[in-house]
C-alpha positions as CSV (number, residue, x, y, z in Angstrom):
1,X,69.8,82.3,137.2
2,X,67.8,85.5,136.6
3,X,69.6,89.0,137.3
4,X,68.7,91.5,139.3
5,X,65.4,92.5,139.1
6,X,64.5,90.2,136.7
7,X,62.0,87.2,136.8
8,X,62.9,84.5,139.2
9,X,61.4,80.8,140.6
10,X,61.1,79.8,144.0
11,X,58.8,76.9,144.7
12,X,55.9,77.4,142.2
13,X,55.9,81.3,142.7
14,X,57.5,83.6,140.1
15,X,59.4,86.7,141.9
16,X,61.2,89.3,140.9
17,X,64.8,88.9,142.3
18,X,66.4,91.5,144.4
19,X,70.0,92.2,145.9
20,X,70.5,91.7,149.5
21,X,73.8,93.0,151.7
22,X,74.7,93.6,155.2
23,X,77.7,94.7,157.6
24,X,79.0,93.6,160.7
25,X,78.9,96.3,163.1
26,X,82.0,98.2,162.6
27,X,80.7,98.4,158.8
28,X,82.9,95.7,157.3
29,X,81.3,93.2,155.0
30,X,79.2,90.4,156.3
31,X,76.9,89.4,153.4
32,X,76.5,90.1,149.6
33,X,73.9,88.2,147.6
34,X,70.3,88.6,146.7
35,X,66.9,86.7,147.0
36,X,64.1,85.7,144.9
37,X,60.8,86.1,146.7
38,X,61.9,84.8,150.1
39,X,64.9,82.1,149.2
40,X,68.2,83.0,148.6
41,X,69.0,83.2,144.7
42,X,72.3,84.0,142.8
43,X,75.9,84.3,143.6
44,X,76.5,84.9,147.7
45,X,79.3,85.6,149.5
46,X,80.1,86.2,153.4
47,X,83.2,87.1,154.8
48,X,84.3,86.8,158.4
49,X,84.7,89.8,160.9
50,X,88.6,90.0,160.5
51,X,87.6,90.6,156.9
52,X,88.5,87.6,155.0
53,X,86.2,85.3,152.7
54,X,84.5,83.0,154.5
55,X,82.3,81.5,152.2
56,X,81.2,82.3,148.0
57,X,79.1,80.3,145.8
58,X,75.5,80.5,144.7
59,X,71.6,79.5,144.6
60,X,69.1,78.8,142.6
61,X,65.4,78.9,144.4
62,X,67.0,78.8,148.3
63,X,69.1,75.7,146.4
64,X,73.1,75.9,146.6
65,X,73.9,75.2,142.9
66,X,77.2,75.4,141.2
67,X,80.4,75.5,142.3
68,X,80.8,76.1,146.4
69,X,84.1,77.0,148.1
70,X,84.5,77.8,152.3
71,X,87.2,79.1,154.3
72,X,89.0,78.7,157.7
73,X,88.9,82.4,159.5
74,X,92.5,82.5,159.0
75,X,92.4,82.3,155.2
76,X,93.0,78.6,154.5
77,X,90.7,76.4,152.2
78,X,87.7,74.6,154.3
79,X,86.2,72.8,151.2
80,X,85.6,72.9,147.6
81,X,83.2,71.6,145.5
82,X,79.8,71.8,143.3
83,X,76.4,71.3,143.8
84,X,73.2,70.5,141.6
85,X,70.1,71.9,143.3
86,X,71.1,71.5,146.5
87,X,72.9,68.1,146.1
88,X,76.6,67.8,146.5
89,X,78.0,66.3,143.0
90,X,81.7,65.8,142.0
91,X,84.5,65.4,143.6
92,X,84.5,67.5,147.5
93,X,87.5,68.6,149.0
94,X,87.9,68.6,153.1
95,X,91.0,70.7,154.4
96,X,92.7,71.5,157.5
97,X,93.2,74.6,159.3
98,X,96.8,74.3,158.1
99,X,96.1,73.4,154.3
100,X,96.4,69.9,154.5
101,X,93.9,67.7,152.4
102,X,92.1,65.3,154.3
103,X,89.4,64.1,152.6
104,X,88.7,63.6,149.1
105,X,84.9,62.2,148.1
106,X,83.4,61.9,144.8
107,X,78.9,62.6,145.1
108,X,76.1,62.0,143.0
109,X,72.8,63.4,144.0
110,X,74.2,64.1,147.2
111,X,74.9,60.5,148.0
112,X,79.0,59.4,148.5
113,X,80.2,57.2,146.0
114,X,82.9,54.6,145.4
115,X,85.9,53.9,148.4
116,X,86.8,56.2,151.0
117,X,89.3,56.6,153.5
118,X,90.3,59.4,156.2
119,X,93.6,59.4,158.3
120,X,93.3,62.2,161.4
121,X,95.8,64.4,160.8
122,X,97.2,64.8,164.3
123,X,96.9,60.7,165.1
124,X,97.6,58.3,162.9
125,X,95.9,55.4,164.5
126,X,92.6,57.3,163.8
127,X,91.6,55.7,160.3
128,X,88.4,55.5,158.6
129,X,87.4,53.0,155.2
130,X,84.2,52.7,153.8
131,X,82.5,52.0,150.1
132,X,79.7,54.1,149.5
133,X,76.7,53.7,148.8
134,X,76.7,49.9,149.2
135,X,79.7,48.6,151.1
136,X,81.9,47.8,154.4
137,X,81.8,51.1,157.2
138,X,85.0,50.4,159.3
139,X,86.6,53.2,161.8
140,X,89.5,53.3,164.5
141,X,89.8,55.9,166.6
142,X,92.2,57.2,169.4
143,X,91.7,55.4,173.1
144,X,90.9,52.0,172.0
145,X,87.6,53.2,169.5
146,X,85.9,51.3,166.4
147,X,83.2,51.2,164.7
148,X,82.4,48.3,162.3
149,X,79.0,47.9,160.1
150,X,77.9,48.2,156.5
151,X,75.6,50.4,154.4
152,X,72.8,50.7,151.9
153,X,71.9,53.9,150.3
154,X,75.2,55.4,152.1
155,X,73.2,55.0,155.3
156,X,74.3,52.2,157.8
157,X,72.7,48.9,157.2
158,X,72.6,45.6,159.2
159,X,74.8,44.8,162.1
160,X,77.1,47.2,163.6
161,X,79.4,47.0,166.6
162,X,80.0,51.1,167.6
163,X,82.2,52.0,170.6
164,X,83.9,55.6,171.3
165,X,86.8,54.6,173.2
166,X,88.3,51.5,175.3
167,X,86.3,52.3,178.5
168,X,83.0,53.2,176.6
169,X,79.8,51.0,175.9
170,X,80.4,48.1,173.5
171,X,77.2,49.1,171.5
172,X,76.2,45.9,168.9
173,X,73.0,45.8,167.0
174,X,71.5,46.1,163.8
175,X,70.5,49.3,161.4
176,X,67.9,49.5,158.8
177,X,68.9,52.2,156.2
178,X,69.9,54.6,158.8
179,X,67.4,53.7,161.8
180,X,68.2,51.3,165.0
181,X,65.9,48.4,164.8
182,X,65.6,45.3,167.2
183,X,67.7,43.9,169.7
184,X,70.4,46.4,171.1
185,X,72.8,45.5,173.8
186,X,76.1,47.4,175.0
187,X,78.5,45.7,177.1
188,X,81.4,46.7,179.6
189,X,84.9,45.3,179.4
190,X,82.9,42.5,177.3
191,X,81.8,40.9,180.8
192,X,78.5,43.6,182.1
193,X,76.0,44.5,179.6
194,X,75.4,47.7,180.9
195,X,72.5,48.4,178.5
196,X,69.6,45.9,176.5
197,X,66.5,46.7,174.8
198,X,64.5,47.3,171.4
199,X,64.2,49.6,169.0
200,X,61.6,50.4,166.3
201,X,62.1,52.7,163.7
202,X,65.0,54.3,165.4
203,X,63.2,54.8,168.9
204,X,63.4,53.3,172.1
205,X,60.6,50.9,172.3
206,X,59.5,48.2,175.4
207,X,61.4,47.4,178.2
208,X,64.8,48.2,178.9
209,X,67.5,47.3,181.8
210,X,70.9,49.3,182.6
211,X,73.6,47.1,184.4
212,X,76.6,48.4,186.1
213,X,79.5,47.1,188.6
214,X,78.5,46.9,191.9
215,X,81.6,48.4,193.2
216,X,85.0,49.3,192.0
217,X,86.8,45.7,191.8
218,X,84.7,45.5,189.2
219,X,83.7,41.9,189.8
220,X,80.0,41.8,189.4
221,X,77.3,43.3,187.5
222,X,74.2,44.2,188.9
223,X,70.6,45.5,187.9
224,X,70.8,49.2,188.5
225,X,67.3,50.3,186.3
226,X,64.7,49.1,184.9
227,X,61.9,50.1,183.1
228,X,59.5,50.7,179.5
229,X,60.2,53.4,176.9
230,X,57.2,53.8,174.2
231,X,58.5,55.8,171.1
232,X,61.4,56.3,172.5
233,X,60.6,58.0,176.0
234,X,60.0,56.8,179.4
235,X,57.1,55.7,180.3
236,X,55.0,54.1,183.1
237,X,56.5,53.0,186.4
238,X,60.6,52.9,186.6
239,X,62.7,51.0,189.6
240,X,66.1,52.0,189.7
241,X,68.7,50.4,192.6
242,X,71.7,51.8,194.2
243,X,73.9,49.8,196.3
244,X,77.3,51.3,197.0
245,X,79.6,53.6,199.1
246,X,78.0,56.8,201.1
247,X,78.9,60.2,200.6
248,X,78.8,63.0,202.7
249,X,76.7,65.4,200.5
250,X,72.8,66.0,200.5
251,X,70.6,63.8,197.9
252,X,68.7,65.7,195.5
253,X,66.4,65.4,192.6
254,X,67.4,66.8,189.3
255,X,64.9,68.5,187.5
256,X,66.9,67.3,183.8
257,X,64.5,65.5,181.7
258,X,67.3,63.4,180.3
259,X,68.8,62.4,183.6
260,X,68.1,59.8,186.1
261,X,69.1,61.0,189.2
262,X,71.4,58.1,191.0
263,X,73.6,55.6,191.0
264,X,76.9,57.2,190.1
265,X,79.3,54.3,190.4
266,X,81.9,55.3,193.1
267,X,84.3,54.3,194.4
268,X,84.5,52.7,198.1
269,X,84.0,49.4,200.2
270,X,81.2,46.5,199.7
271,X,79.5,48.0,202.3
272,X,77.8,51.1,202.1
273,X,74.2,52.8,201.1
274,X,71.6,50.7,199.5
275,X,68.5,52.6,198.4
276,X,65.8,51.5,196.1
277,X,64.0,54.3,193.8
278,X,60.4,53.5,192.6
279,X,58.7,56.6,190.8
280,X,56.5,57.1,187.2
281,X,57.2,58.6,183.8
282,X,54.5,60.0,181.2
283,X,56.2,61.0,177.7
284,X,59.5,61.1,179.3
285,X,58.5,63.7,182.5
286,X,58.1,62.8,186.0
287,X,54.5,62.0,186.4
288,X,52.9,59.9,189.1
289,X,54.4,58.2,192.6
290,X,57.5,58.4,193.7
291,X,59.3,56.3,196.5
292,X,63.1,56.4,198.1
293,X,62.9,53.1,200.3
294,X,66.2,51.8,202.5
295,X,67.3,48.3,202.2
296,X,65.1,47.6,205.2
297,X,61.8,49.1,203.4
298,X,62.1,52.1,205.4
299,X,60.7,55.5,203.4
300,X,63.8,57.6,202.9
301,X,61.5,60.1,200.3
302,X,57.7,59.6,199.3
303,X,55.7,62.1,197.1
304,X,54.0,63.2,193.8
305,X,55.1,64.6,190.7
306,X,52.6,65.7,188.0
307,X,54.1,66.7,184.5
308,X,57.8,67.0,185.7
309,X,57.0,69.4,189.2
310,X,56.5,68.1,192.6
311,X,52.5,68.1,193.7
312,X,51.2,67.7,197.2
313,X,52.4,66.9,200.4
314,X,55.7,64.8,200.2
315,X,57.4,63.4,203.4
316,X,60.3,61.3,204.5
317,X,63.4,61.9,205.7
318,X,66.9,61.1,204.6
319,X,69.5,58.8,206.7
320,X,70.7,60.8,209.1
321,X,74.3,61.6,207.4
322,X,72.3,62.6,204.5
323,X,74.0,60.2,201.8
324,X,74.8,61.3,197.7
325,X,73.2,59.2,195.6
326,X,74.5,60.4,192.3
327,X,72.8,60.0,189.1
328,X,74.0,58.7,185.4
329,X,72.5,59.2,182.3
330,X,70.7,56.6,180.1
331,X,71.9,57.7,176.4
């Protein structure tokens, strides 16, 4: 690495390096390092406000290279270990707030290497094994969690069965060096698949149906959405169903591009509300027709959207108790 205001690389430029520092504030120490053209170059500290190291190390061209250590704000060890132009090589170091060593993982060109294994500190039924970069992926976490697949490249590879906790999605289908590709379900309870489509190249592609239980017994599974996604994003007419208990609040229409506005599974009696919700997505915003229709084909809601905002005249009316749909989101 070049010294101060000597000659430096970054990209295919030569520069002429220069220090850099700053302060919090109240004038303590914040940054102290220096640059070569516009990437960060040489050693480089930061410390926290309360005045403690926070991070040291140093680059080469914008790079991390060499040895790297971080630190918790209250003084204890984050991780240690060394980098080669940016790429994590050797053996890394993960500790706790407390000090305790949690994770030990050898690199080479940034990729993981050889067997691995992590145990929470705070639960010890929280476990995960893999072999990197070509191996078995296997994790259990608190609540009834696992995740089981394999990898290729240290990315995940082939089938995989992923679920967060015991109440969560059941998500099974297969990776292709890190992206989602093909069939996709998830299951409930292993008896509703609450989700199935297709992916291509790690996007959302064709049709896709959501399930859910059509009341709280929890005894059948019923069509709740339907519709196409094209590169992953809805697109092009969506019907989505509700058939459940009433609730004494007003419905409304979320402006959240990333939420579809009802069918909250609640709780109540087999009879209730059924409504039926017709309306037309372009790159994933609200654009065309929408319809709120009754169980009897009466118009609870009819209007326009054009690029996610309501257009023209809309009209309808709700039931007269003015029912809560809910709404649940399609991740």
């Amino acid at each position: 690495m070049a010294a101060e205001g000597e000659p430096c690389r970054a990209g295919d430029r030569t520069y002429t390096s220069y220090p850099y520092k700053s302060t919090y504030p109240d004038g303590g120490k914040h940054i102290d390092g220096g640059y070569c053209g516009p990437e960060r170059h040489g050693a480089w500290t930061e410390w926290y406000k309360n005045g403690l190291m926070k991070a040291q190390g140093a680059y080469a061209g914008g790079l991390e290279d060499g040895p790297w250590r971080t630190w918790f704000e209250n003084g204890q060890i984050k991780e240690s270990g060394s980098y080669i132009q940016g790429k994590k090589e050797g053996v890394w170091e993960v500790y706790t707030e407390k000090g305790e060593l949690i994770e030990s993982l050898t690199y080479h060109q940034g990729m993981p290497v050889g067997k691995y294994e992590y145990r929470h500190p705070r639960s010890s039924d929280a476990v995960v094994r893999a072999e990197f970069p070509d191996g078995d992926y296997k994790a259990v976490f608190s609540y009834g969690g696992e995740v089981d697949g394999g990898l290729k490249n240290g990315r995940p590879h082939g089938p995989w069965l992923i679920r967060m906790a015991r109440f969560s999605p059941t998500w099974k289908g297969t990776f292709d060096e890190g992206k989602k590709t093909g069939r996709w379900t998830a299951t409930l309870e292993d008896r509703c698949v609450w989700a199935e489509g297709e992916y291509v190249d790690d996007a959302r592609e064709g049709e896709w149906t959501f399930r859910g239980w059509k009341d709280q017994k929890r005894r059948q599974c019923v069509t709740k959405a339907i519709g196409q996604y094209v590169h992953g994003k809805r697109h092009g007419p969506w019907r989505f169903e509700y058939d459940g208990p009433c609730h004494d609040q007003d419905w409304w229409q979320t402006e959240d591009d990333r939420t579809i506005q009802f069918f909250q599974n609640m709780a109540g009696t087999d009879e209730g509300c059924h409504y039926i919700l017709e309306e037309t997505f372009a790159d994933d915003e609200l654009h065309g027709p929408l319809r709120v229709t009754q169980k009897d084909g009466s118009v609870v809601r009819e209007g326009e959207y054009r690029h996610g905002r309501k257009a023209g005249k809309w009209q309808g009316w709700l039931t007269a108790s003015k029912k809560f749909i809910g709404r649940m989101r399609l991740r």
